[in-house]
N, C-alpha and C positions, 0 to 999 in steps of 0.2 A: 576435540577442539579444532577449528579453524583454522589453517597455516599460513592463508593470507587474510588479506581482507576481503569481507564481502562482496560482492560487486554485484549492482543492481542493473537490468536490461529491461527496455520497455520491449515484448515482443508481443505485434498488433496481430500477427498473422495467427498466434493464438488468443489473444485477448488477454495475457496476462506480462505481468510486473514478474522478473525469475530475479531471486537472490544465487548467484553464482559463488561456490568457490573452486576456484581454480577451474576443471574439466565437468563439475556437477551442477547442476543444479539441487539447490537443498529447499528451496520453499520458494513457493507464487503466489500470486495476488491475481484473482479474477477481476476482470472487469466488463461493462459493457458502454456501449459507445450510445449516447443520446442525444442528439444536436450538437450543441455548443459542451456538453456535462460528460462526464466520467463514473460512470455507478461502480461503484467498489462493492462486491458483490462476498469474496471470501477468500480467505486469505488460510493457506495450510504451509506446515513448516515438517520438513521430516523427523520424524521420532527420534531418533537418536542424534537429533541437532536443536530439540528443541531447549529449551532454559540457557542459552548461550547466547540470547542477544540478537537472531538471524531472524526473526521475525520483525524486530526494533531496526532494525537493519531495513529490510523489503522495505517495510512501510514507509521510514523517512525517507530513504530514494526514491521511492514511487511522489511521495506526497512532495517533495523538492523534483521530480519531472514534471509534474501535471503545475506548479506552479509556473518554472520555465516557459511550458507551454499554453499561459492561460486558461487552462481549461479547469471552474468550478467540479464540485466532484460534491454526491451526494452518494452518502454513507448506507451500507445496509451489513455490512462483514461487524461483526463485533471486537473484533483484535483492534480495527482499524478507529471504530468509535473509541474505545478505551485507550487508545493512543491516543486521540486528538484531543481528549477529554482530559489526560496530563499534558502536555503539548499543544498548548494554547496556540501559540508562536503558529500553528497551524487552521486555527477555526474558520481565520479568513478565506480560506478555502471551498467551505461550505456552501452551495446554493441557497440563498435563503428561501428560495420558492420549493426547492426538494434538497431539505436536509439529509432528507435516511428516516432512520433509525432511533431513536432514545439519545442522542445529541443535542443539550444543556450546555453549550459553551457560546 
């Protein structure tokens, strides 16, 4: 279990979104950069951390920095569709010219 709480980091220099706890990192969110857009590309959570939330975690602080930052984001990671797809509160999000992925919201 997690002793604190999550903490999400944009870090550009490798192209990904880290859920942090405490000294570790426990799961990232890839991305790639395209103009004005954000492709969310895949999203992994360490084994022995997964079913605890730290994926639900990455995602909404990533998806609450990229709104921060205005930058649209077009899906292709399926963790990430299947979030947004309960988490409506997020569709807005989406490029409507490059959705991604099987994205119905």
């Amino acid at each position: 279990m997690a002793t604190a709480p999550i903490e999400v980091r944009d870090n550009p220099e490798n192209r990904t979104y880290e859920a942090w706890d405490g000294d570790q990192v426990v799961a990232s969110l890839v991305y790639e950069l395209e103009g004005p857009r954000t492709v969310l590309t895949h999203t992994w959570v360490e084994p022995s951390r997964r079913e605890e939330g730290v994926g639900t975690s990455l995602t909404r602080g990533a998806l609450d920095d990229l709104r921060a930052k205005g930058r649209p984001i077009t899906v292709y990671c399926t963790f990430v569709a299947d979030f947004i797809e309960e988490h409506t509160e997020y569709a807005d999000l989406i490029d409507p010219a490059h959705p991604g992925t099987r994205l119905h919201v």
